[in-house]
C-alpha positions in Angstrom: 0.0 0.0 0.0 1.8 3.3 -0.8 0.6 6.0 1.4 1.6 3.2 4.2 5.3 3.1 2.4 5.5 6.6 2.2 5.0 6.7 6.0 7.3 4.2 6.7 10.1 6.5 5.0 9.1 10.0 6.3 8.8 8.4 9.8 12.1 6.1 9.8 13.8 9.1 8.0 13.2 11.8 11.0 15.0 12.7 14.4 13.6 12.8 17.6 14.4 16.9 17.7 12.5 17.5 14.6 9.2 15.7 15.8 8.1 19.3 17.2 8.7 20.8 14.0 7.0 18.7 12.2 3.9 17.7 13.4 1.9 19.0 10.9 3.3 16.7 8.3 2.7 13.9 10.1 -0.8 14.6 11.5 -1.5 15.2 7.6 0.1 12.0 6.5 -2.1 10.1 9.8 -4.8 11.4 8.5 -4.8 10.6 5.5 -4.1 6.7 6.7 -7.4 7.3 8.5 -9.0 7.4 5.3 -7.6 4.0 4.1 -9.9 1.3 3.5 -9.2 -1.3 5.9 -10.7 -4.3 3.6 -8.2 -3.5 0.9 -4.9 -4.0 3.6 -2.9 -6.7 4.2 -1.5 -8.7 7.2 2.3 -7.1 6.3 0.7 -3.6 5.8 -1.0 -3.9 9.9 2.6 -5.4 10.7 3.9 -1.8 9.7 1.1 0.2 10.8 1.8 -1.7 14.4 5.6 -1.4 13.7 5.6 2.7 12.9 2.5 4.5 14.3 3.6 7.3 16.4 2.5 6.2 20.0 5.4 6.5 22.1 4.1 9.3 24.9 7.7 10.2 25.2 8.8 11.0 21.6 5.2 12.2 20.3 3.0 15.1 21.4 -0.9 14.9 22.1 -1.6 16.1 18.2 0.3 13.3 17.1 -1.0 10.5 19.5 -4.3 11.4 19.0 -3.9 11.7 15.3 -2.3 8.0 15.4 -5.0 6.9 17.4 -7.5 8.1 14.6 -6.2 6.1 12.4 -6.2 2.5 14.6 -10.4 4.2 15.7 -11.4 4.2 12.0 -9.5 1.3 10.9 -10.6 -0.6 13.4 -14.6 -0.8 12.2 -13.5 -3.4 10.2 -13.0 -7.0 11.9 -10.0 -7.8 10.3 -8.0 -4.9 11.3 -9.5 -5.4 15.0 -7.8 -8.9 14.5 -4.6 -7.6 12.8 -3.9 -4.9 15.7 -4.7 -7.5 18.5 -2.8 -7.2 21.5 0.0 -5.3 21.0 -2.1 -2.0 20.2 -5.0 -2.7 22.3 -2.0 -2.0 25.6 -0.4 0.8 23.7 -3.8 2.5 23.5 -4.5 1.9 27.4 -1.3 2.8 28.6 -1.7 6.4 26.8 -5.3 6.5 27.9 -3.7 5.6 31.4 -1.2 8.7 31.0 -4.0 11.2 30.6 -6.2 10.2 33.5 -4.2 12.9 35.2 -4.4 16.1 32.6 -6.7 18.7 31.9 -8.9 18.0 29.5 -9.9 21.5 28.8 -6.6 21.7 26.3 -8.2 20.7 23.0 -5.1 18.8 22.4 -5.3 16.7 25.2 -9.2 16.9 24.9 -8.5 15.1 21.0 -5.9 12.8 22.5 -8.6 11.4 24.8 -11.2 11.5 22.6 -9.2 9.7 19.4 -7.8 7.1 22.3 -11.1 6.0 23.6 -12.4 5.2 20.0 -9.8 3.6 19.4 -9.9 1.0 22.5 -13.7 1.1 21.9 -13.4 -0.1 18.3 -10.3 -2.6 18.6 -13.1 -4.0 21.4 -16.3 -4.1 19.5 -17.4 -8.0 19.2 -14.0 -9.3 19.6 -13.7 -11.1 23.1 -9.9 -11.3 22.9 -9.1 -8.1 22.7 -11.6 -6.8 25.2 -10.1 -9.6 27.6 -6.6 -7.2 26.7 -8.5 -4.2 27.2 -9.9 -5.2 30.8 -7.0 -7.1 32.1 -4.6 -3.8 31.3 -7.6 -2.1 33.7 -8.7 -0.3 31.1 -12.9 -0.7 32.8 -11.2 0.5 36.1 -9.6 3.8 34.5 -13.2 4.3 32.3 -14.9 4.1 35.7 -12.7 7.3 37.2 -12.8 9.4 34.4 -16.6 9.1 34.1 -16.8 10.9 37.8 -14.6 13.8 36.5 -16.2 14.6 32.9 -18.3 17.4 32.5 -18.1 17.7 29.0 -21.3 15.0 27.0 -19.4 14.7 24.1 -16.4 13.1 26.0 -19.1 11.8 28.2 -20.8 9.8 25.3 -17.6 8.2 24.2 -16.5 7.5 27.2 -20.0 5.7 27.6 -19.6 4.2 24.3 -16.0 2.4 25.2 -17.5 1.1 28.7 -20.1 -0.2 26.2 -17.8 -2.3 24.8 -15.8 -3.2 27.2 -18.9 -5.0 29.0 -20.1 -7.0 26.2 -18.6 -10.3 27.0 -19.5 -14.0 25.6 -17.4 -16.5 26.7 -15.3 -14.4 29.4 -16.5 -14.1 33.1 -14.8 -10.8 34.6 -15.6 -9.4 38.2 -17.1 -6.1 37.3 -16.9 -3.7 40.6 -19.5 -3.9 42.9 -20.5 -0.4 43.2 -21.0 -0.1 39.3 -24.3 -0.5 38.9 -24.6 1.9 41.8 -22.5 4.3 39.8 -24.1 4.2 36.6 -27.4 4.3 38.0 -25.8 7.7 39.9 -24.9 9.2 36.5 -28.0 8.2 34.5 -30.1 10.2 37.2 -27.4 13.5 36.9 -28.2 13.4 32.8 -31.8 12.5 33.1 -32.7 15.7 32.1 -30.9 16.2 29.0 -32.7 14.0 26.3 -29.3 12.2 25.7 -31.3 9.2 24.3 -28.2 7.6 23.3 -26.2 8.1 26.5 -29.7 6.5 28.8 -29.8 3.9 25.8 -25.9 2.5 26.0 -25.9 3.4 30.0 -28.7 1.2 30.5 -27.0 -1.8 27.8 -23.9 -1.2 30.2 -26.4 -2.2 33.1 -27.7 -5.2 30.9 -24.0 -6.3 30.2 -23.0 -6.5 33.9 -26.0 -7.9 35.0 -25.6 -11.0 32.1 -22.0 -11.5 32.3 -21.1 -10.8 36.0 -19.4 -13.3 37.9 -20.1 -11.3 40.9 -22.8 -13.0 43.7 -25.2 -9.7 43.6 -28.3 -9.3 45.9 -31.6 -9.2 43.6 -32.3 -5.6 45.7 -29.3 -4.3 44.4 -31.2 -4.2 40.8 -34.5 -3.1 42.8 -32.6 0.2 43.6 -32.1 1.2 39.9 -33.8 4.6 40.2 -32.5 5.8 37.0 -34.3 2.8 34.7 -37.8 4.0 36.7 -36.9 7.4 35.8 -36.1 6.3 32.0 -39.9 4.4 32.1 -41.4 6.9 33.6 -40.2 10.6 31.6 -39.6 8.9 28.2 -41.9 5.9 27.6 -43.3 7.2 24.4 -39.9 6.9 23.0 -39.2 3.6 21.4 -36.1 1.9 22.0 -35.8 4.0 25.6 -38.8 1.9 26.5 -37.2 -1.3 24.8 -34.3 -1.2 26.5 -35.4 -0.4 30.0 -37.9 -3.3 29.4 -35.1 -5.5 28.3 -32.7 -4.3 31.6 -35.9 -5.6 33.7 -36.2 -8.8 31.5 -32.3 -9.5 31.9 -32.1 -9.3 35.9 -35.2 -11.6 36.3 -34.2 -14.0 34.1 -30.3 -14.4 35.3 -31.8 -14.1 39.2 -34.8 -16.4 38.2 -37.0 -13.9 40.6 -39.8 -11.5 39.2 -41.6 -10.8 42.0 -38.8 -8.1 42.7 -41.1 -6.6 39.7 -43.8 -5.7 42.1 -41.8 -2.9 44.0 -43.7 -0.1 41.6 -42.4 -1.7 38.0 -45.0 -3.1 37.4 -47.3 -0.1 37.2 -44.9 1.2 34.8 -45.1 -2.0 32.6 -49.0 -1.8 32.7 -48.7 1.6 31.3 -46.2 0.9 28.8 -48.6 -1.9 27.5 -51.9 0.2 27.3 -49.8 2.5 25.3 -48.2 0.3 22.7 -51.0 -1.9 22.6 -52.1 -0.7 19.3 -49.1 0.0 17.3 -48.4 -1.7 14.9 -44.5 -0.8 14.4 -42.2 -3.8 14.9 -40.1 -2.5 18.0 -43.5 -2.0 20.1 -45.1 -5.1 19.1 -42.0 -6.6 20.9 -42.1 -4.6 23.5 -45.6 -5.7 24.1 -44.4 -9.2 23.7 -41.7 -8.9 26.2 -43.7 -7.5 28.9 -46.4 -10.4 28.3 -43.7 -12.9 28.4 -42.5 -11.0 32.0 -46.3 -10.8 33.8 -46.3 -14.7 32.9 -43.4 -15.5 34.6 -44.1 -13.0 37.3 -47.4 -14.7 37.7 -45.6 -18.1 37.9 -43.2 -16.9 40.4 -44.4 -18.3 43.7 -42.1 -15.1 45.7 -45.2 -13.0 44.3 -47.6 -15.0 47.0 -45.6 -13.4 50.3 -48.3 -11.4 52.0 -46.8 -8.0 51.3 -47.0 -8.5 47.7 -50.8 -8.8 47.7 -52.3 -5.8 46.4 -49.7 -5.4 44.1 -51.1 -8.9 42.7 -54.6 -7.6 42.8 -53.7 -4.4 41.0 -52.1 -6.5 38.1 -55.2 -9.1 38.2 -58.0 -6.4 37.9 -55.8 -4.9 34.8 -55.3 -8.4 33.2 -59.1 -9.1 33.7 -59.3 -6.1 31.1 -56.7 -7.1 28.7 -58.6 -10.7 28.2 -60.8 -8.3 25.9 -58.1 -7.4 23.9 -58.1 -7.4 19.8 -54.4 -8.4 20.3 -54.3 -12.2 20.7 -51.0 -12.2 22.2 -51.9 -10.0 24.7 -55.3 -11.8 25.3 -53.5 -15.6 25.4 -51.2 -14.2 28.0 -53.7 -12.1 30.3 -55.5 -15.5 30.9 -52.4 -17.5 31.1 -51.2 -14.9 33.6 -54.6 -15.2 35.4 -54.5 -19.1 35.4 -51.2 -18.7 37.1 -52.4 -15.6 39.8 -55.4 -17.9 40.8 -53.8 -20.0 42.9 -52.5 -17.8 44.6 -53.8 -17.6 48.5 -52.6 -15.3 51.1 -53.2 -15.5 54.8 -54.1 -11.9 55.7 -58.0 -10.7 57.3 -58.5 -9.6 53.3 -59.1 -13.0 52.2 -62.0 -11.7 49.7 -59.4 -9.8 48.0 -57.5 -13.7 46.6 -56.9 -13.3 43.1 -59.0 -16.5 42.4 -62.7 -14.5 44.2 -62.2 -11.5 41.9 -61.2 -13.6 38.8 -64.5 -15.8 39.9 -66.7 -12.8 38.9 -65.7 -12.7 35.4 -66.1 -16.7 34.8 -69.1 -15.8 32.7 -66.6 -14.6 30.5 -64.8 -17.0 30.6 -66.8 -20.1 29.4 -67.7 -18.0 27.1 -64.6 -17.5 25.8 -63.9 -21.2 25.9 -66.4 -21.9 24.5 -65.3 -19.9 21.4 -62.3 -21.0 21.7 -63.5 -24.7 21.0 -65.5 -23.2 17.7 -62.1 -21.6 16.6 -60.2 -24.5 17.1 -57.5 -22.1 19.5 -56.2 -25.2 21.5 -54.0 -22.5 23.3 -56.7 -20.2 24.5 -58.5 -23.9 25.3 -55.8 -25.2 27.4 -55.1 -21.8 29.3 -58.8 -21.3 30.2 -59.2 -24.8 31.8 -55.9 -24.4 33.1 -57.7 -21.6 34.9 -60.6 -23.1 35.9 -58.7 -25.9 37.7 -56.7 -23.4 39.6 -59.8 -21.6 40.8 -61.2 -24.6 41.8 -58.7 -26.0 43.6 -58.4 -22.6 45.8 -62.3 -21.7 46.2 -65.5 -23.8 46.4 -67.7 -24.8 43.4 -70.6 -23.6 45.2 -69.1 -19.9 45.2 -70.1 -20.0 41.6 -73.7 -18.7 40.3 -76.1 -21.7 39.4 -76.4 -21.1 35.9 -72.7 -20.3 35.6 -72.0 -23.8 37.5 -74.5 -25.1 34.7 -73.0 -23.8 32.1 -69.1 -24.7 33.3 -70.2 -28.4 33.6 -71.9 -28.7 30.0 -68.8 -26.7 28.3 -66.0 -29.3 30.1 -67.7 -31.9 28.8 -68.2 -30.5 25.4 -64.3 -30.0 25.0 -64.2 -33.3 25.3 -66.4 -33.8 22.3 -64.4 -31.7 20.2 -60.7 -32.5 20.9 -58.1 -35.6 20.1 -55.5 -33.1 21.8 -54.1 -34.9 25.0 -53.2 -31.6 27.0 -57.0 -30.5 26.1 -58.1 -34.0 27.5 -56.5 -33.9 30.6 -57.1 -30.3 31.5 -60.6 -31.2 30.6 -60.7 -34.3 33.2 -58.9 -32.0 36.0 -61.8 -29.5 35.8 -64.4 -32.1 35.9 -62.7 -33.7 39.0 -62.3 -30.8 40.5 -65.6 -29.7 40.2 -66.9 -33.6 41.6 -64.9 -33.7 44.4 -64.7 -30.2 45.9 -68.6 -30.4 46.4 -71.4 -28.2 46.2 -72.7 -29.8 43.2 -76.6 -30.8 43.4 -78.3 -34.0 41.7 -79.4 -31.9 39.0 -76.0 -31.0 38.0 -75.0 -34.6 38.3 -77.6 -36.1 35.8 -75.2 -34.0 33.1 -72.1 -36.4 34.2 -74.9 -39.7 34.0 -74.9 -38.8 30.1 -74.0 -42.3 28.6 -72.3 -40.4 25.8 -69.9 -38.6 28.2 -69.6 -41.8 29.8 -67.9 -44.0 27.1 -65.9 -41.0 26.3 -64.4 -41.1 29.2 -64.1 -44.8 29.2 -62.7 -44.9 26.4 -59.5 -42.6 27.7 -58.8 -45.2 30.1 -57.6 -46.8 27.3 -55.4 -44.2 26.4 -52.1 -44.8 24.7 -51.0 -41.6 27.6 -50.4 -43.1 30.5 -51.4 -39.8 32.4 -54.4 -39.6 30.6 -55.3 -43.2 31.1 -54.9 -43.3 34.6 -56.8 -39.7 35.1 -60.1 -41.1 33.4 -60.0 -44.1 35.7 -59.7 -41.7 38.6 -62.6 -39.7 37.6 -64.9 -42.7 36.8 -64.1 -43.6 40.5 -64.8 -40.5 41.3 -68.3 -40.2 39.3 -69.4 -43.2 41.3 -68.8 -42.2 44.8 -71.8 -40.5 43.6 -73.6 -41.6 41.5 -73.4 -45.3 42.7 -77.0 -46.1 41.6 -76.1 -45.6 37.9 -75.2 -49.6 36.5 -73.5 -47.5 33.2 -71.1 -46.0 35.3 -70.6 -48.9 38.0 -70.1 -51.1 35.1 -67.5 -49.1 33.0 -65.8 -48.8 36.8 -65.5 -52.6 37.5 -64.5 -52.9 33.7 -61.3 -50.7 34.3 -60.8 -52.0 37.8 -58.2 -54.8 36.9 -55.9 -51.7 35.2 -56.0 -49.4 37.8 -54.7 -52.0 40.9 
């Protein structure tokens, strides 16, 4: 490559004294490496870049360095010259970032000297694990970290943010991340909250993301609880996009890697709700995932038992008379998750003197709704909406009474179980179906009249007829309930006898 032979001469063909004088030809003849194409270089052309770039602190001043430095930042968005440099430049870059930690950066020299050496660090780091291991093992994080406190200016501020961006995005490498980061990040998001620096909130909070994935620090869930700045993001800027995305992811992140969402319920999940309403509608791809993703969380809140603690309860309740809403969604997603979420919240108890305020009692109001909805579902053919509904019903069954229903809704909840089971060859459809019907037998409060409906000697050989069942589970679930049938309706010889049939399989 000529302009890199050229360089090679003028820079092996000068004397220490004359560097001074000079600088201005070879701050031209950097920048105009800067403007090389890094795909068109060579292995042997990096060697000499490597071998010749003016980086020596001692020899070069700042307008030099951070002219050299420009040309490893802008090279470097190519992976191959990331590769090429490798470790030798990634600690000859740290170790002059390392010499400025100390100097005013109000000289625009040393101001450009900072700037050109953190883009370069930042880019030699982006995606490739090795030289970010280089980067972090040289304490190049640590230094970040103290220069951060002392910046005033955002545009410094922003690549500073952007390198610690970097730096934190590990794969395969576990590093121990200092434990007052967060803190300090969160302490710094709150300082610029004011200043509509999407891009700083966005990479801050992706820093936050990166720790919390990668850390191989033991960190308390409440640490993550504390994270004003996120609450602040959520709560000023939620009509912007990917603010809304990423705080959403952040919250996503720490519940998955601590397996604990209830932490959720210490006031995020009002902001969640509210993110929801608004997005609910919009049909642009980032908020239809957004909607997704807080779905996908309310689920696994919901399934999170550390949601049942007493304290937690009217939380619970606030999210269950929101979801009871969303089941009338036009969004399908949303309305396959509100009643998975409510299947999950019903049974739920809590021992407090508000024991009319269990999810499953105000959930019990709507089931109107619900059969009808199931029964919909069964004319759609939706086996998802099918399974979660039932799923439902056996959950508020097994935490209330029967009797607690309305007659005509018990009616009604009897004759749509059975005609599921009339319309479906799908085994987890089946043997929701049987729970419900068992749970509805043996948790009593169901009157003769109800009980003809099981004597139906169509219903009967269907459910004989599972107890031949290829499923084990399924098999031995119809057996259970024909037992169970009987204990009641002993008089009946179609039932007594498909019972003594089946006896033989069940001992």
């Amino acid at each position: 490559m000529e302009k890199i032979a050229y360089f090679e001469f003028f820079i092996t063909n000068i004397k220490n004294e004359q560097v001074n004088e000079i600088t201005d030809d070879i701050t031209h003849l950097l920048n105009e490496l800067s403007k090389l194409d890094p795909k068109c270089l060579r292995e042997k052309d990096y060697e000499k870049l490597i071998k010749y770039l003016p980086l020596s602190l001692n020899i070069y001043n700042d307008q030099v360095i951070a002219a050299a430095c420009n040309v490893i930042a802008s090279l470097s968005t190519d992976e191959s010259a990331r590769q090429y440099f490798g470790q030798k430049i990634i600690i000859s870059t740290v170790n002059i970032f390392k010499s400025l930690i100390n100097r005013s950066v109000k000289d625009k020299y040393i101001q450009e000297c900072f700037l050109q050496t953190c883009r370069a660090i930042g880019n030699l780091c982006y995606y490739h694990e090795e030289n970010t291991k280089h980067a972090l093992k040289e304490g190049c994080l640590i230094i970040t970290m103290k220069v951060i406190k002392t910046i005033s200016e955002e545009s410094l501020l922003s690549v500073l943010i952007g390198l610690l961006l970097n730096l934190t995005h590990l794969d395969g490498y576990s590093y121990k991340f200092p434990d007052d980061m967060i803190e300090e990040l969160n302490a710094l998001g709150i300082k610029y909250i004011n200043n509509n620096n999407f891009k700083l909130y966005i990479n801050l909070s992706s820093i936050m993301i990166n720790i919390v994935r990668k850390s191989s620090n033991i960190r308390k869930i409440t640490d993550y609880e504390k994270c004003s700045f996120i609450d602040n993001l959520l709560d000023k800027y939620y009509m912007h996009l990917n603010i809304t995305s990423i705080c959403v992811k952040f919250i996503k992140q720490v519940s998955k890697t601590y397996n604990v969402y209830s932490w959720i319920l210490k006031k995020k999940h009002k902001a969640l709700v509210l993110i929801l309403d608004e997005y609910e509608k919009n049909q642009e791809e980032e908020a239809k995932c957004i909607v997704k993703k807080i779905c996908d969380i309310i689920i696994l809140l919901s399934n999170d038992d550390n949601s049942m603690d007493n304290d937690k309860q009217a939380e619970v309740i606030y999210l269950v008379e929101w979801l009871l809403l969303k089941v009338h969604s036009n969004n399908l997603y949303i309305k396959l998750s509100a009643v998975r979420s409510l299947g999950n919240f019903s049974r739920f108890k809590y021992e407090s003197n508000n024991i009319g305020k269990i999810p499953a009692k105000v959930i019990l109001k709507h089931i109107s709704c619900f059969i009808n909805t199931l029964e919909k579902s069964v004319s759609d053919r939706n086996s998802l909406m099918e399974v979660s509904i039932l799923c439902m019903f056996k959950n508020i069954l097994y935490v209330t009474n029967f009797e607690f229903m309305e007659e005509n809704d018990q009616n009604k909840l009897i004759k749509s179980t059975i005609e599921v089971l009339n319309h479906t060859t799908f085994n987890p459809i089946i043997m929701k179906s049987l729970d419900v019907i068992g749970c509805i037998i043996q948790k009593g409060g169901i009157n003769q009249r109800q009980l003809l409906l099981y004597k139906n000697s169509t219903f009967i050989k269907q459910v004989t007829t599972y107890c031949s069942s290829d499923d084990e589970d399924i098999s031995l679930k119809a057996k259970k309930l024909l037992y169970c049938i009987d204990e009641y309706i002993s008089e009946e010889f179609d039932v007594t006898q498909s019972v003594e049939d089946n006896l033989q399989i069940i001992n």
